[in-house]
Backbone as a ProteinNet text record, in pm:
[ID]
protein_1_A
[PRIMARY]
XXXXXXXXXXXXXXXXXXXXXXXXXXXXXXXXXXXXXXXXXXXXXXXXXXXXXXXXXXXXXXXXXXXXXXXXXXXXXXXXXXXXXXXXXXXXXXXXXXXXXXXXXXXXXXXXXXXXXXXXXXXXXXXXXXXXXXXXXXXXXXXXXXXXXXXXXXXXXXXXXXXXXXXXXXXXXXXXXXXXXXXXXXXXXXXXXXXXXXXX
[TERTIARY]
7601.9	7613.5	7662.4	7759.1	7802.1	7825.4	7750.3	7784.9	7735.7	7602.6	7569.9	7661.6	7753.3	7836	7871.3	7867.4	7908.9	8030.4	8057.1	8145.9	8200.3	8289.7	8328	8401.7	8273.7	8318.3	8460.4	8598.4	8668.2	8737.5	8759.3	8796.3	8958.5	9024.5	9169	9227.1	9263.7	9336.8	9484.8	9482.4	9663.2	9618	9769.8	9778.2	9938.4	9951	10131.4	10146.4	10278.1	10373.8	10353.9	10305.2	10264.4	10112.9	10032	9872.8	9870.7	9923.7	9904	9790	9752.7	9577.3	9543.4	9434.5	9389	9278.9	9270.1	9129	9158.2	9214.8	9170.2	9059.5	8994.6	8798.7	8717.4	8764.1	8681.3	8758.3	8623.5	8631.1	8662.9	8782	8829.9	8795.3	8720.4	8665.2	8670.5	8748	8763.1	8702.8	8676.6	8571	8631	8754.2	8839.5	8959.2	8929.6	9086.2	9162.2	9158.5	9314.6	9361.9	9327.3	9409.1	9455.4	9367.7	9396	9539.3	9564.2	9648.1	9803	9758.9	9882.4	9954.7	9840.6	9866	9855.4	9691	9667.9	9729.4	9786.3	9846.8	9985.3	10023.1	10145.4	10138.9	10059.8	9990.9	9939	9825.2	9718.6	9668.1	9570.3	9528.6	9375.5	9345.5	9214.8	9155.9	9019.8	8919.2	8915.9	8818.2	8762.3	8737.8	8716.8	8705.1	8564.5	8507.5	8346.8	8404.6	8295.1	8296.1	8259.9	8237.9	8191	8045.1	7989	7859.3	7765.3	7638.3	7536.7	7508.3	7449.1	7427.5	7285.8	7278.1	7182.9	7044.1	6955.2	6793.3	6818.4	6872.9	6910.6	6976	7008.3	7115.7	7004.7	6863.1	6832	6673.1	6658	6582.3	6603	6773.7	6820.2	6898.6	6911	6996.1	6888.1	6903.9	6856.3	6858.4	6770.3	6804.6	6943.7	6980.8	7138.7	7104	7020.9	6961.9	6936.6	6882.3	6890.6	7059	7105.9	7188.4	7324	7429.2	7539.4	7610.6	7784	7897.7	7933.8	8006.6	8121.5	8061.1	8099.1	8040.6	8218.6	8247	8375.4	8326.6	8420.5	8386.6	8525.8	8556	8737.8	8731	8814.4	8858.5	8991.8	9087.7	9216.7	9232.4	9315.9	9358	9483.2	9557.2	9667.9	9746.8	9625.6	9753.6	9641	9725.5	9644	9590.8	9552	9524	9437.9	9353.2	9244.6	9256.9	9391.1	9462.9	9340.7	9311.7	9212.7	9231.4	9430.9	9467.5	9477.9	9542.9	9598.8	9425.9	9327.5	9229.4	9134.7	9127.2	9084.1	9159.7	9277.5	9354.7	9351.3	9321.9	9272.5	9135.6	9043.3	8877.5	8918.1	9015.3	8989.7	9080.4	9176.6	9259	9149.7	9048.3	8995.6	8868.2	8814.5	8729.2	8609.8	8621.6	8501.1	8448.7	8541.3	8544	8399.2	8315.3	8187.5	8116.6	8125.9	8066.4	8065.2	8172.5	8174.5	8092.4	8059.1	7904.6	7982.4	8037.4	8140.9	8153.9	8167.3	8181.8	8333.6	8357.8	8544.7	8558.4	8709.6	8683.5	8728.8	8700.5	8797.5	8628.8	8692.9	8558.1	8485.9	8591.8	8516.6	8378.1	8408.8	8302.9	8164	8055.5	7926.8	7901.8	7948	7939.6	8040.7	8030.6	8143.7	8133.2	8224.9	8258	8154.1	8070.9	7969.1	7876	7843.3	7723.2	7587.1	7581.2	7533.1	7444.3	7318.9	7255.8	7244	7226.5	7255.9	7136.4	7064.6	6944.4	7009.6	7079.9	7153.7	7251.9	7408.1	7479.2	7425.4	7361.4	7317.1	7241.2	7204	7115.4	7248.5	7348.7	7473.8	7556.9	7561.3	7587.6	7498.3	7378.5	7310.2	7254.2	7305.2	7242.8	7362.3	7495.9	7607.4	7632.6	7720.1	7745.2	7912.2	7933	8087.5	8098.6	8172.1	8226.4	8320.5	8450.3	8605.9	8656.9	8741.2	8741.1	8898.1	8958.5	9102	9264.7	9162.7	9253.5	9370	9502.4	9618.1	9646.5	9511.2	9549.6	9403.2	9381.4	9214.1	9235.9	9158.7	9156.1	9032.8	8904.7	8738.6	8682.8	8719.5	8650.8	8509.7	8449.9	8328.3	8253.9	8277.8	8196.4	8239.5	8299.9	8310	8157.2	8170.7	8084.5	7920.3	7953.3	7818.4	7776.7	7841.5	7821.5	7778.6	7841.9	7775.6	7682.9	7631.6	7522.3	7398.5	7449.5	7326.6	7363.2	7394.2	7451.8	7558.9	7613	7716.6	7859.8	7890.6	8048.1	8123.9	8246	8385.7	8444.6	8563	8666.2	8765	8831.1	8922.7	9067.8	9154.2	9281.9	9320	9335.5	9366.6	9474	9418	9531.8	9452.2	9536.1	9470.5	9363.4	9291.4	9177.4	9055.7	9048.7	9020.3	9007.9	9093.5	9162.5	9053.8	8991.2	8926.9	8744.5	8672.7	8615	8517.9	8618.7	8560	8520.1	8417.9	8342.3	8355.4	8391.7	8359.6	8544.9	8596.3	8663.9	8847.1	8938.3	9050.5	9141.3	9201.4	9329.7	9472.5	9535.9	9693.5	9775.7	9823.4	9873.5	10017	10097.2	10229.9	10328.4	10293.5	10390.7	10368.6	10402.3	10386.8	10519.7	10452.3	10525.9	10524.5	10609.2	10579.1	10556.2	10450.9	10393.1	10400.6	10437.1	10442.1	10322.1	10191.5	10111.6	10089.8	10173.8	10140.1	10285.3	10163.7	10247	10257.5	10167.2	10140.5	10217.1	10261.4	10329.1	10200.7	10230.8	10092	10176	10128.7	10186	10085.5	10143.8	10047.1	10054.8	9976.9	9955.5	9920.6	9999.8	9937.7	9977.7	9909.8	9872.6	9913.1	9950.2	9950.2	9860.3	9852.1	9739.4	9705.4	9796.3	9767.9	9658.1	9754.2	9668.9	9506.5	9470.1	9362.7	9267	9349.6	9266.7	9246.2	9351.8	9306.7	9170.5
8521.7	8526.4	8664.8	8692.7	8792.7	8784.1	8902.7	8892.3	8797.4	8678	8549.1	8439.7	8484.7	8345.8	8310.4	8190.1	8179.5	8243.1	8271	8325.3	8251.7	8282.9	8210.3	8299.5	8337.4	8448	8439.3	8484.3	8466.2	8577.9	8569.7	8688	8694	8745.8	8777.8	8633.9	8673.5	8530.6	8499.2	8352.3	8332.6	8161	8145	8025.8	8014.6	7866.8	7822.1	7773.1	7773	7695.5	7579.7	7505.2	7336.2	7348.1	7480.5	7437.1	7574.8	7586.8	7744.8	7760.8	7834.2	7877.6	7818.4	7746.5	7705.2	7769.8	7850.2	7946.3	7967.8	7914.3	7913.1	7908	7791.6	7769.2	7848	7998.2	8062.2	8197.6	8297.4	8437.3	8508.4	8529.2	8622.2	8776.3	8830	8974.6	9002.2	9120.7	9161.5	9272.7	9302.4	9415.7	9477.2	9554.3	9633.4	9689.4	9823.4	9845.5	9861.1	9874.8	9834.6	9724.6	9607.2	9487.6	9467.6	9529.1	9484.9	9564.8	9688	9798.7	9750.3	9711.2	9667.7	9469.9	9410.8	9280.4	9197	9196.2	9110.3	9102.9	9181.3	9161.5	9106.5	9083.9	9025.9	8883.5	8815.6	8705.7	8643.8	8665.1	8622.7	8748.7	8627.4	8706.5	8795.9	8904	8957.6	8973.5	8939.5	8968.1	9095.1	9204.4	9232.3	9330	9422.9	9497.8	9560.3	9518.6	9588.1	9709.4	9831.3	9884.7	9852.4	9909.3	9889.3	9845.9	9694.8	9651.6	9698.3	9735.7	9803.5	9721.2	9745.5	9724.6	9635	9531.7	9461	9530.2	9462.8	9496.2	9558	9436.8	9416.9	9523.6	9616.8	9719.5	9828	9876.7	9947.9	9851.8	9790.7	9682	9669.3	9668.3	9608.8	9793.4	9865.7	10020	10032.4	10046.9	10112.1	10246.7	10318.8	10496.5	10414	10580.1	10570.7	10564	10594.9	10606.2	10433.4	10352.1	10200	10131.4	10185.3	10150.4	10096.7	10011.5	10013	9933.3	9989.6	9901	9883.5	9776.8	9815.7	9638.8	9645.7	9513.1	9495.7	9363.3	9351.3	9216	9181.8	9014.6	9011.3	8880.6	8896.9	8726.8	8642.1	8499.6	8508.7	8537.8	8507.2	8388.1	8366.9	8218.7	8204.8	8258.6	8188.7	8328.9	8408.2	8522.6	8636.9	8704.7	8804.2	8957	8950.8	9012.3	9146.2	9105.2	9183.3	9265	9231.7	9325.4	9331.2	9133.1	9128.7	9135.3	9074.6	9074.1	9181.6	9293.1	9412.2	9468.6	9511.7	9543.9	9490.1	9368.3	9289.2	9325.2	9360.4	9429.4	9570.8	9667.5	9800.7	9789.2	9720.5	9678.7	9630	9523.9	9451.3	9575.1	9624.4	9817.6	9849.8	9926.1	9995.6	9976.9	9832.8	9763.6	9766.3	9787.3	9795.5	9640.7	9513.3	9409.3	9351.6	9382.6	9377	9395.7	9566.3	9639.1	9578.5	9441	9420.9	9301.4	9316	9244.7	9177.1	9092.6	9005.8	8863.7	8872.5	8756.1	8673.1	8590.5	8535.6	8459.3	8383.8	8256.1	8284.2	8379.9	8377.3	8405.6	8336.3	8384.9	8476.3	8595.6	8747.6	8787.6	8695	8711.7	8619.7	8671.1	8612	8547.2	8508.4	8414.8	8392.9	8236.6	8211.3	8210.3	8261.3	8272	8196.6	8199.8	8128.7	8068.6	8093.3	8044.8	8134.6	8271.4	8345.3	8365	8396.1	8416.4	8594.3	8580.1	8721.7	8849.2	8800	8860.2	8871.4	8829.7	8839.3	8916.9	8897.5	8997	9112.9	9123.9	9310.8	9338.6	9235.9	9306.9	9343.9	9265.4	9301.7	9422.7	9466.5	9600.4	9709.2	9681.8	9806.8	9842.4	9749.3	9759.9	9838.4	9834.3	9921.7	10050.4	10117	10256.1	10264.7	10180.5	10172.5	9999	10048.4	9901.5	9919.2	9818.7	9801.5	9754.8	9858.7	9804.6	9854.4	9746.8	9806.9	9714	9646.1	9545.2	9608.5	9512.1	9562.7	9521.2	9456	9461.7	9448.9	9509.8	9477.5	9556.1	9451.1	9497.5	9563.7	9575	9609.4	9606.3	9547.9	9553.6	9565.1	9482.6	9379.1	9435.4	9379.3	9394.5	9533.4	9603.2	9797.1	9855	9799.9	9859	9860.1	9691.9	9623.5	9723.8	9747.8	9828.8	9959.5	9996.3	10165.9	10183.5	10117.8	10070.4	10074	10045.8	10018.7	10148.3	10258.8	10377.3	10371.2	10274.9	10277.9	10300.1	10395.9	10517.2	10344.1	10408.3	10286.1	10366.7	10289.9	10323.4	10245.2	10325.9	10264.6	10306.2	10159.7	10239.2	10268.7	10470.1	10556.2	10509.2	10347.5	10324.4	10267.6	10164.3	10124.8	10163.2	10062.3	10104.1	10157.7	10170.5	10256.3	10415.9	10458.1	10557.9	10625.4	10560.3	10547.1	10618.6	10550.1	10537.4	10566.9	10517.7	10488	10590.7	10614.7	10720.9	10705.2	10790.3	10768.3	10831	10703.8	10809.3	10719.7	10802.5	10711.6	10710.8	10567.2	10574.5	10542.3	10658.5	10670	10507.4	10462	10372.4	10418.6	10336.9	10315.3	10267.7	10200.3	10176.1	10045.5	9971.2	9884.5	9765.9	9648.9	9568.3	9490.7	9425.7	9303.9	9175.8	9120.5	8969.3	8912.6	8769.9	8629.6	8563.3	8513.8	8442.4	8374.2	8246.6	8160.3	8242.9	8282.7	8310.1	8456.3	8539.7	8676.5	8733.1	8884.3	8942.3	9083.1	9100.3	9220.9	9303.8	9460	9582.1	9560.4	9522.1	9486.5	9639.2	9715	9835	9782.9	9823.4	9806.1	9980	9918.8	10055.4	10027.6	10150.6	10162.6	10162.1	10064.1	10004.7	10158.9	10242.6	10338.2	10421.5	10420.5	10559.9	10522	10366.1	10345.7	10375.8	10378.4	10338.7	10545.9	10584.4	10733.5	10804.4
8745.3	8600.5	8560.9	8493.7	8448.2	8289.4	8194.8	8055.2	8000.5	8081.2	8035.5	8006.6	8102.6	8109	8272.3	8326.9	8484.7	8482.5	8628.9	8639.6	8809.9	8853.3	8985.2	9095.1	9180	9311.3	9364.2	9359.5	9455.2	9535.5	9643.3	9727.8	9685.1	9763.7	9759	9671.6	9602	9489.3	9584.7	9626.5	9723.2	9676.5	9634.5	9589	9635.2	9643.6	9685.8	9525.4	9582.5	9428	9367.2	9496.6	9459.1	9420.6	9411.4	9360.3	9265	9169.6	9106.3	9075.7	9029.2	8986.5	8804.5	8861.9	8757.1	8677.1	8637.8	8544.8	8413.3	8357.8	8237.6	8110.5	8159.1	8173.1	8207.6	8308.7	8343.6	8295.8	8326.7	8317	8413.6	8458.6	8563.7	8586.4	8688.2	8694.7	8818.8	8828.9	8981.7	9034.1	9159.7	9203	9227.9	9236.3	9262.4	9217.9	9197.1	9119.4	9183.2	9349.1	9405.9	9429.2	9411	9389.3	9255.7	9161.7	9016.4	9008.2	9047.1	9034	9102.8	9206.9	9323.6	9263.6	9287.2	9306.7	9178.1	9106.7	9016.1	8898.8	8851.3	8703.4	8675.9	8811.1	8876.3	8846.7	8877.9	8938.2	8850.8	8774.6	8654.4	8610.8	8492	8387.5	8466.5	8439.1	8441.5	8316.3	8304.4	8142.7	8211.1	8307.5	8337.7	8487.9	8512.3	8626.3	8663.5	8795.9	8770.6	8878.9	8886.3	9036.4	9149.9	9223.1	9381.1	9336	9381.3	9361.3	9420.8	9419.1	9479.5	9629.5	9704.6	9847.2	9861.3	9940.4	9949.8	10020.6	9952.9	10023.1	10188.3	10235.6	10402.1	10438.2	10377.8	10407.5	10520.2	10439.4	10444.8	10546.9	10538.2	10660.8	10761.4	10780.2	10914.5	10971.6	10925.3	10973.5	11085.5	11182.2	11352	11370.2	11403.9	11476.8	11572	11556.5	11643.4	11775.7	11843.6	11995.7	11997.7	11913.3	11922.7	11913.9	11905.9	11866.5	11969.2	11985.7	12099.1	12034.3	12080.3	12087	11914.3	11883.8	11798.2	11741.8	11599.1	11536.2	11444.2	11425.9	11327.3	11285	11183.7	11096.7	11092.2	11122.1	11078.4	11109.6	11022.2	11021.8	10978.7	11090.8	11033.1	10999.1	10875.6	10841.8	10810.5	10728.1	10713.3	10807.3	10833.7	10897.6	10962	11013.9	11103.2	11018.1	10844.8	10753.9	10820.6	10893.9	10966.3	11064.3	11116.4	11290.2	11358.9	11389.1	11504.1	11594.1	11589.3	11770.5	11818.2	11760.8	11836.5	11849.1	11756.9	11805.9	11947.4	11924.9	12061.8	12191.8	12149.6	12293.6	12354.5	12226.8	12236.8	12317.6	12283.2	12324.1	12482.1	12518	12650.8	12755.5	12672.5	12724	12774.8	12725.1	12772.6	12824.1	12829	12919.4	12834.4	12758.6	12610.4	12519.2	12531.7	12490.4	12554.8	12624	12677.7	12565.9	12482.4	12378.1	12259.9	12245.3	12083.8	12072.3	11936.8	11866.1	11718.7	11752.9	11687.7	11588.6	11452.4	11421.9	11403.2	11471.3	11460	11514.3	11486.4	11582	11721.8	11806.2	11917.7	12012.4	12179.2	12269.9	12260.8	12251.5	12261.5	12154.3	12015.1	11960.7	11990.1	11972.7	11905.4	11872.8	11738.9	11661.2	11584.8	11525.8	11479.2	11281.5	11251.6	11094.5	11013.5	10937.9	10803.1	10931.9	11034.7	11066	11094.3	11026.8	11031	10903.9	10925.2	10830.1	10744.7	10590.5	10588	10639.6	10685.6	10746.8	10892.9	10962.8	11093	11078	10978.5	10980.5	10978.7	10860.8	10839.1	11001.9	11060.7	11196	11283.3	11278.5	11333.1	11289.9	11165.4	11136	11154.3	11170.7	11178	11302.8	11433.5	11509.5	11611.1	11559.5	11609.7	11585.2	11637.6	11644	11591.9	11529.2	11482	11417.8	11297.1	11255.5	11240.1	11278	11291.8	11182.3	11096.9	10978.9	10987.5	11039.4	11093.2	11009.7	10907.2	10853.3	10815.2	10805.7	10708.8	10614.3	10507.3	10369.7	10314.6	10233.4	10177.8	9986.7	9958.8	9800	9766.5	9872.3	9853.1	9965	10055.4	10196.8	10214	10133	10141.6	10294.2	10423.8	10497.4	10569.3	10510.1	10523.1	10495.1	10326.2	10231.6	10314.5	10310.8	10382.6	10550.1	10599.4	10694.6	10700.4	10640.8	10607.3	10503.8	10462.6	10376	10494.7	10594.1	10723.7	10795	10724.9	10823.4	10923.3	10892.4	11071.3	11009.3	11105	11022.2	11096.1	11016.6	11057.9	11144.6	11262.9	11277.7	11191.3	11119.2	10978.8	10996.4	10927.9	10925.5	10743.3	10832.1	10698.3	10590.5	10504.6	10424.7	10321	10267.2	10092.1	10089	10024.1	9972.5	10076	10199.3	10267.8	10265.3	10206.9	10189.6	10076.2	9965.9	9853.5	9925.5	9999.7	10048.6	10177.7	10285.4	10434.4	10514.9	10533.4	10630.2	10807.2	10822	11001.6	11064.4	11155.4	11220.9	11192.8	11136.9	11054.9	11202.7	11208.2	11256	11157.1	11199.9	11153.5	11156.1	11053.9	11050.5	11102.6	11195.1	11221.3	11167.5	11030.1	10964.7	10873.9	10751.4	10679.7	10676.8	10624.9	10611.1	10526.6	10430.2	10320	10361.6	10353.8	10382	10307.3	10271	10123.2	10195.4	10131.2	10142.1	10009.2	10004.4	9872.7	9790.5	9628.5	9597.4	9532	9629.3	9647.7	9772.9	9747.5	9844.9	9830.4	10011.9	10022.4	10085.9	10095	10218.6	10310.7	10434.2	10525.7	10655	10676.6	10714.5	10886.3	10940.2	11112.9	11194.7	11276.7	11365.4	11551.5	11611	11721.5	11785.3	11869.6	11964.6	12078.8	12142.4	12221.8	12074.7	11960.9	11852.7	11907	11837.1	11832.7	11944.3	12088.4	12246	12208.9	12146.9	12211.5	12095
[MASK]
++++++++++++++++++++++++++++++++++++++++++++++++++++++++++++++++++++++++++++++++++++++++++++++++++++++++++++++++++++++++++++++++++++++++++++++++++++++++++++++++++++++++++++++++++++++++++++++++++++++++

């Protein structure tokens, strides 16, 4: 409920030509001013912009001493595209024989568990129980499970770009260069990185 009126959670707004966005009925409010800045006003209407939302109970329940602590935690569900740079990371990790170390939610073997079957009393045990969260995406408007992570104390390895850039604590990798992506009927700068930068 926002302002006492419902309101309707949605992450990155991508729609095709044949289903445009229907909100009219609703109150559009976004958590971020770098999508609003870059993407949304392009696209549709916004009522509304909040800040960065405060951090859950679990944040500070589930954070571990660093001596408890091991290996590298990420969340990533590519879907219509590789938004998250899970592959090239998963290859940096199996490079250097570390893919043992990761504590993983995605759809691929290497992870843990798989995407929404996690409870939120489990993720946060999954962020706070690492010594790094991989927050290596090449496009993010708020980066949701960044926030959620270092909320449980655990620095990122991040790539030094959008809204990252704003934010992210811990240790940056240099992006190699950008690219324009069409998903629907949004175009993103999609930021990727050199797989050696990251291994070194």
């Amino acid at each position: 409920v926002y302002n006492e009126r419902r309101v309707v959670w949605c992450d990155t707004p991508v729609a095709s030509p044949s289903a445009p966005l229907r909100y009219n009925e609703y109150k559009v409010v976004l958590v971020t001013s770098e999508l609003v800045r870059k993407y949304a006003y392009k696209y549709m209407r916004v009522d509304d912009v909040l800040p960065y939302f405060y951090l859950s109970d679990l944040a500070t329940t589930y954070s571990k001493p660093f001596e408890n602590r091991y290996g590298f935690s990420i969340i990533a569900n590519p879907m219509y595209y590789d938004r998250k740079n899970l592959w090239p990371t998963l290859q940096a990790l199996r490079d250097l024989a570390y893919i043992r170390y990761l504590r993983g939610i995605c759809p691929l073997p290497e992870c843990r568990a798989k995407p929404y079957t996690m409870r939120e009393e489990e993720k946060y045990s999954l962020y706070g129980g690492t010594l790094f969260y991989l927050a290596l995406s090449g496009v993010e408007g708020l980066g949701l499970t960044a926030i959620e992570a270092m909320g449980t104390g655990t620095p990122l390895i991040y790539l030094n770009a959008h809204v990252y850039k704003d934010y992210a604590v811990g240790i940056p990798v240099k992006p190699a260069g950008v690219q324009r992506v069409k998903v629907g009927v949004m175009e993103f700068e999609h930021y990727y990185f050199d797989v050696r930068e990251l291994k070194e």
